[in-house]
C-alpha positions in Angstrom: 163.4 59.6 107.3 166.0 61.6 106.0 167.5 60.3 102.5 171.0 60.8 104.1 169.7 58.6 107.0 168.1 56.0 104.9 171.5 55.8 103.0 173.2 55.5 106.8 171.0 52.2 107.4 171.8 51.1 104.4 175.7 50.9 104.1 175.4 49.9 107.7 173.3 46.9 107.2 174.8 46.0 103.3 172.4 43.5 101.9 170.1 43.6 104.8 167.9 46.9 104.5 165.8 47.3 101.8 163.6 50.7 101.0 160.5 50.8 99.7 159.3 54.2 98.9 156.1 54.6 98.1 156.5 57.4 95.3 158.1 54.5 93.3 154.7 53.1 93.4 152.1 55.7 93.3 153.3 58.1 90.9 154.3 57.7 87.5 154.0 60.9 85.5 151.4 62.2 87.8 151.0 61.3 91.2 147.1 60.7 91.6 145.0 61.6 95.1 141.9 60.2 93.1 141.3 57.0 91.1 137.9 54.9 90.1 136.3 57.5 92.1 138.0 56.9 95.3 140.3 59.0 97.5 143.6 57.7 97.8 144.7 59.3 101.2 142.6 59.8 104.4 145.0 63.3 105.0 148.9 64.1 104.4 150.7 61.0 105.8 148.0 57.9 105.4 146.0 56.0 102.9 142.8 55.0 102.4 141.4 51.3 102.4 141.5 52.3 98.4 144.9 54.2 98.8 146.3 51.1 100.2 144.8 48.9 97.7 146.3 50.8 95.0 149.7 50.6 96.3 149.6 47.4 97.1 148.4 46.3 93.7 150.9 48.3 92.1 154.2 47.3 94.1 152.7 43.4 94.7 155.7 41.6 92.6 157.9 43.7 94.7 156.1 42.9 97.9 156.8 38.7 96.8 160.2 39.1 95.6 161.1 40.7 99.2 159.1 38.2 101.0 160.2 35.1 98.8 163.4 35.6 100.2 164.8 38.1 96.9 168.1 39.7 97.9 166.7 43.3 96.7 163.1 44.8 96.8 164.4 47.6 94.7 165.7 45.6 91.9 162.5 43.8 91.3 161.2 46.1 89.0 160.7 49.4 91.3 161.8 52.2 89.9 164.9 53.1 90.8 166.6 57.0 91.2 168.2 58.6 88.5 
């Protein structure tokens, strides 16, 4: 999806929609396609079993603030755009 589309949603549905991009989670000053001797992605567009357990591991507070009811998923501690 589009950024300009995501933003659409977004002002559309204030305080309803929240992203969750998975570049926020995955990369920090690299973005790895290998770690503990695992491939992370099966091909361009999906994970691994290992691909998703390291994305889930690394966005899992946002993941509970979202679920728990938090008002933001992206102000949980994700990083946000500059």
């Amino acid at each position: 999806m589009s950024s300009l589309r995501r933003f659409h949603v977004q002002s559309k549905y204030p305080g309803r929609v929240d992203l969750l991009k998975p570049v926020d989670y995955l990369c920090d000053q690299t973005c790895p396609t290998y770690h503990a001797g695992h491939w992370l992605y099966w091909d361009a567009t999906h994970f691994t079993l290992a691909g998703s357990t390291f994305m889930t591991d690394r966005a899992a507070s946002t993941f509970r603030t979202f679920i728990l009811g938090g008002s933001n998923a992206m102000s949980s501690g994700a990083p946000t755009e500059n």
